[in-house]
N, C-alpha and C positions, 0 to 999 in steps of 0.2 A: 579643344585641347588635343593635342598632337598625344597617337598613337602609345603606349609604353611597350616595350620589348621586357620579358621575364628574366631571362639570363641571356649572356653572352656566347657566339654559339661557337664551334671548335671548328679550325683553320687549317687545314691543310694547302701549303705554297708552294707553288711548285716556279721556279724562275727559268726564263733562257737564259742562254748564256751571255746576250746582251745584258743582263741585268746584273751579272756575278764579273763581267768583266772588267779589265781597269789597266789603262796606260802603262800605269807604274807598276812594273811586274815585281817590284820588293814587297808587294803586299800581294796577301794570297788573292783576294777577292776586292770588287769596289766597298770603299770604308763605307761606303754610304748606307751598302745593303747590312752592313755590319754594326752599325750605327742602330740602324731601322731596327732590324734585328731583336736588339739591347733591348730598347724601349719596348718592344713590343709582344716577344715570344712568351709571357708568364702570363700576363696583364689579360692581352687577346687571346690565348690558346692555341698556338700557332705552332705547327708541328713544320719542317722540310723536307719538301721531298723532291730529288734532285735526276732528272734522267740521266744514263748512264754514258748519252751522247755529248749534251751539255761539258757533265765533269770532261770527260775525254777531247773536248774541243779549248778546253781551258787551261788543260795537259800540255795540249800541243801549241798552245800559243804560248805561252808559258815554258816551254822546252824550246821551241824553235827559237824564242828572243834570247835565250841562254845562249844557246848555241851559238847564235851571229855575231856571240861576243867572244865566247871561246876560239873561232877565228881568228876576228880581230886582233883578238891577244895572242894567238899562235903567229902569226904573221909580223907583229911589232916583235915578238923576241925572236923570231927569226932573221929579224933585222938587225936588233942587237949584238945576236952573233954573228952576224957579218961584220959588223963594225969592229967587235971583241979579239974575232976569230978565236971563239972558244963557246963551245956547242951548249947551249941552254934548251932546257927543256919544260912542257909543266904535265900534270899527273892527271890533269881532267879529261875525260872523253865524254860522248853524245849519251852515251848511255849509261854511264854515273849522273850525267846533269839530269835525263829522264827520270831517273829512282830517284832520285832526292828530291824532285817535283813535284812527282807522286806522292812520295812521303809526305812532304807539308801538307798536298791539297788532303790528303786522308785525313790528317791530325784534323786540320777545319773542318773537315765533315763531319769528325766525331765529335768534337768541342760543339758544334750545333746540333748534335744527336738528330741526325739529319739522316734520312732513306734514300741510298742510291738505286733509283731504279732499271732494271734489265730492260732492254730493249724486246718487244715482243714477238721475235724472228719467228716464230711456230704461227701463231697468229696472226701476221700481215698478209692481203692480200698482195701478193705481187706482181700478180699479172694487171691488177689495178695503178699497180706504183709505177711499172713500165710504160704502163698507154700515159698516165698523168706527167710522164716524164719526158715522153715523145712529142706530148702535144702543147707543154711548157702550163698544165693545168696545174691551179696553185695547191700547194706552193713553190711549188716550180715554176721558172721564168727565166725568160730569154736572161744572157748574158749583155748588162748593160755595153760591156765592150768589145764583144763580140757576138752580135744576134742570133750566129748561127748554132751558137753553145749555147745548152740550158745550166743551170744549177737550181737548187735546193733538196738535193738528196739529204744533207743530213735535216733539215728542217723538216721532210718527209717522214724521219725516222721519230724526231720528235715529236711532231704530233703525233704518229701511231701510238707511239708510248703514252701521250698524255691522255687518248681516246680511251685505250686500253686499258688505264689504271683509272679511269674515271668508272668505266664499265665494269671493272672489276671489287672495286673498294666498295665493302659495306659500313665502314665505318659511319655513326650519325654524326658529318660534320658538312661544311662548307670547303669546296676545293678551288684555290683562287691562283690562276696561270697568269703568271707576270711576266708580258714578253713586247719587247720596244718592237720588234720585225712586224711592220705594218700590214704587210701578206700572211705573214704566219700565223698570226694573232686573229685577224679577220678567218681565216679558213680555217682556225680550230674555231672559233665562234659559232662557225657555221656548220660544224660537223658535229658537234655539240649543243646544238641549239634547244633539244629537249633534254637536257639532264639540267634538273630545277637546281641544283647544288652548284654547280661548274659557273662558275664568274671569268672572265679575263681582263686584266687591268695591262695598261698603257706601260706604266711607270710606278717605282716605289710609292712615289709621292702621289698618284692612283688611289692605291690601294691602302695607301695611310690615310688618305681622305677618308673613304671608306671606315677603314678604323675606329677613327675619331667621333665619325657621329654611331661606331655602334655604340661608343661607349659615353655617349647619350642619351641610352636604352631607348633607340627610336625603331621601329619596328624595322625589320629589312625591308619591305615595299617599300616603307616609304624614304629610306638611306638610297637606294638605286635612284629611285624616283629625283629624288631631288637633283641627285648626282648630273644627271643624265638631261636636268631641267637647266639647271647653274650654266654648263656648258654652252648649252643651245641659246638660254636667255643674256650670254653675254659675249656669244659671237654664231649668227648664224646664216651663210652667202645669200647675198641678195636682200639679204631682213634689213630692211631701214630702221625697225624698231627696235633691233639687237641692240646693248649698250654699247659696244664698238662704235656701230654705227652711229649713235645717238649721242654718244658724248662725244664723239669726233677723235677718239683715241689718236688715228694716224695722222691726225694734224697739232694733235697737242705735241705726240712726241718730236716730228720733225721741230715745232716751235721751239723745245726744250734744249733737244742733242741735236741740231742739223748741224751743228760745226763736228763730231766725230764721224757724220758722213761725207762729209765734205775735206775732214783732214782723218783718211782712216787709220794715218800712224799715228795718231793721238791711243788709239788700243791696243798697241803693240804689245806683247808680251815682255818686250824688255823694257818695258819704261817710255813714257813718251817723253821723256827729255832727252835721250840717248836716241829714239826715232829718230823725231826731228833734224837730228842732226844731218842727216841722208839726205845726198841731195838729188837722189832719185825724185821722179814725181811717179804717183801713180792714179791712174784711169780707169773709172768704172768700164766693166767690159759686158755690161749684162745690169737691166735697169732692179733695183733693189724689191726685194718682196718680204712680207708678214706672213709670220707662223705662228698662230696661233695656236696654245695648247687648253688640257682638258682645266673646268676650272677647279681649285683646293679649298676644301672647307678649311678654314682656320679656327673658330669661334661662334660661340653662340649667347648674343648678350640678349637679357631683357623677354628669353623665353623662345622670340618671333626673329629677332633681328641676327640673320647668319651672315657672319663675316666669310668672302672670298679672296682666294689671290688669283691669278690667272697669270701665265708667265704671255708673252707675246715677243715674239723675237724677228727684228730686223735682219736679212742675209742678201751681203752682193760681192758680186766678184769681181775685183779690179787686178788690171796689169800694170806691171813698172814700165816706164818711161825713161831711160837713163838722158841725164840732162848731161853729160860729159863725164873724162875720164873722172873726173873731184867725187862723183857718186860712190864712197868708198863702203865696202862693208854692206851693199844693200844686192837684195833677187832682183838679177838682172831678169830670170827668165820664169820663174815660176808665180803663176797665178795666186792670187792672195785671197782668202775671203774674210769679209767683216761681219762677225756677230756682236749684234748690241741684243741682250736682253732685257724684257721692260717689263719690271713686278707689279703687277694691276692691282691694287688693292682695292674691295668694292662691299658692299654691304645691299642686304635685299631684305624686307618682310615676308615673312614665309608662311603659306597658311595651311591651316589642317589639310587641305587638298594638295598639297605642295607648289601652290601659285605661288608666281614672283611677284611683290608687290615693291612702290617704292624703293626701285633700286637706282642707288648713285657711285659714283667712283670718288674715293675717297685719296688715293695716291696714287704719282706713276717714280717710279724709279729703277735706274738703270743697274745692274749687278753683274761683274763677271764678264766684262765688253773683251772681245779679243778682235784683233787680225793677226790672220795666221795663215802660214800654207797650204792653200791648198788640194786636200788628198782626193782621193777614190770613196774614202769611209765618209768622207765630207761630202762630196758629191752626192753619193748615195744616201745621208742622213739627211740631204735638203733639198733631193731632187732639180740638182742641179744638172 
């Protein structure tokens, strides 16, 4: 019989800014983390604590998207009064949009009774931070588009802080660093590698995993344990007996959806009825790859039997091909990429030792397919 955990133990989360961030700047923070949040702040004991770089980078993207519109709209009513010839004006500047930005992001940090913490200027070493910065030591790194630049200064700041508040805090809880930056997260891991409390998760849905079986009351060994087994036992390179590999996952799915690789406006974000209609064509430019993520507990039926999901995500970049002037309405020049993602659904017999027994795939299903432009954040989110 599998382990029992006595109580549930207290949460301190600390997120990057990847994880609080969100396209749609009318909303303070990603719903998602807010969502998360909801369910889970009472239940698990979950306190926030927010470094003081983070908020301030969330400030600034968040100010500076205001801004590029305050612009915009300065410039159109400028036009207006040329047209008018009668002088139109409007009452916003940079720095009303900045305090009113502030303001909201404050209100959400108190509403989550949430701890912004100081960055720990007295206590960095800095003659440390200047060689790790010189020599592109992470998390520092060459500039993907310009190698002779480095960046991650403020990344550098954030862990300090995260290091610092780990060392500092006596509180008896668990402290769990949620951050997507694949460098950042691995080189706090590793800076922190003996502080038995310090966890860091991938993704919300990480560390909701997590969650879910604490409140399972399954002992924490053996919640990591497993965590860290699910993963490995259902994608691991080179493993022929990984379920990927065993159930032929990349050959089901081409079976299933090879026509949205083969027609990638079928994922367009405006509709593939309106795609289609473009009589652009467009060309892979670069041969399609699998990304595989960590796996999600869902469920636990029958005692033994832990239901998983694993996301698995198709990504390729194609150019347009203009077939003639009739091509109306379609990127003549900007590179597109296609994500298809494919919800794994899988089930495994789990044993007091946290072996995988008996595991099969029970669904595949696509969710959330796009083609879409092309960015830099895209790039960099798929190592492209």
């Amino acid at each position: 019989m599998i382990q029992k955990k006595e109580e549930i133990k207290d949460h301190i989360v600390i997120p990057d800014t990847n994880i609080l961030w969100f396209k749609d700047k009318s909303v303070v923070v990603n719903p998602e983390f807010d969502s998360f949040w909801k369910r889970y702040q009472n239940d698990s004991k979950l306190d926030l604590v927010i470094p003081e770089v983070v908020m301030g980078e969330i400030l600034f993207q968040q100010s500076t998207s205001a801004i590029k519109l305050m612009n915009k709209a300065a410039t159109n009513i400028k036009e207006i009064s040329s047209i008018t010839n009668f002088d139109y004006s409007h009452r916003i500047t940079a720095s009303k949009i900045k305090s009113q930005i502030k303001k909201r992001l404050n209100k959400w940090a108190k509403a989550h009774k949430s701890t912004v913490i100081a960055t720990p200027i007295t206590k960095i070493n800095w003659v440390e931070i200047i060689q790790n910065s010189i020599w592109r030591t992470p998390p520092f790194e060459s500039d993907a588009k310009n190698p002779t630049n480095e960046k991650g200064f403020r990344d550098a700041l954030i862990l300090e802080t995260v290091t610092e508040y780990c060392h500092s805090n006596t509180d008896d809880c668990q402290i769990a660093f949620i951050c997507n930056d694949h460098l950042l997260r691995k080189t706090t891991a590793k800076k922190l590698k003996g502080e038995e409390r310090f966890s860091v998760y991938e993704s919300i849905d990480d560390f909701e995993s997590y969650l879910k079986l604490q409140h399972e009351e399954l002992t924490d060994k053996f919640i990591k344990s497993i965590l860290q087994r699910a993963s490995r036992k259902f994608f691991q390179l080179n493993n022929t007996n990984c379920l990927f590999a065993k159930e032929k996952i990349r050959q089901r799915i081409i079976a299933k959806y090879e026509r949205y690789i083969e027609i990638p406006k079928l994922s367009e974000e405006s509709g593939s009825a309106l795609g289609l209609l473009h009589l652009d064509k467009w060309e892979p430019a670069s041969g399609g790859k699998y990304l595989v993520g960590n796996a999600q507990f869902v469920e636990i039926e029958d005692k033994n039997i832990y239901h998983w999901s694993t996301i698995v995500t198709y990504v390729r970049q194609y150019e347009s091909k203009p077939l003639g002037v009739l091509s109306f309405g379609a990127s003549l020049s900007n590179d597109h990429l296609l994500i298809l993602p494919f919800h794994i659904s899988w089930e495994a017999k789990v044993t007091i030792d946290a072996k995988f027994r008996s595991t099969s795939i029970s669904n595949i299903e696509m969710k959330k397919n796009q083609f879409i432009e092309l960015t830099d954040d895209l790039r960099r989110r798929y190592a492209l």
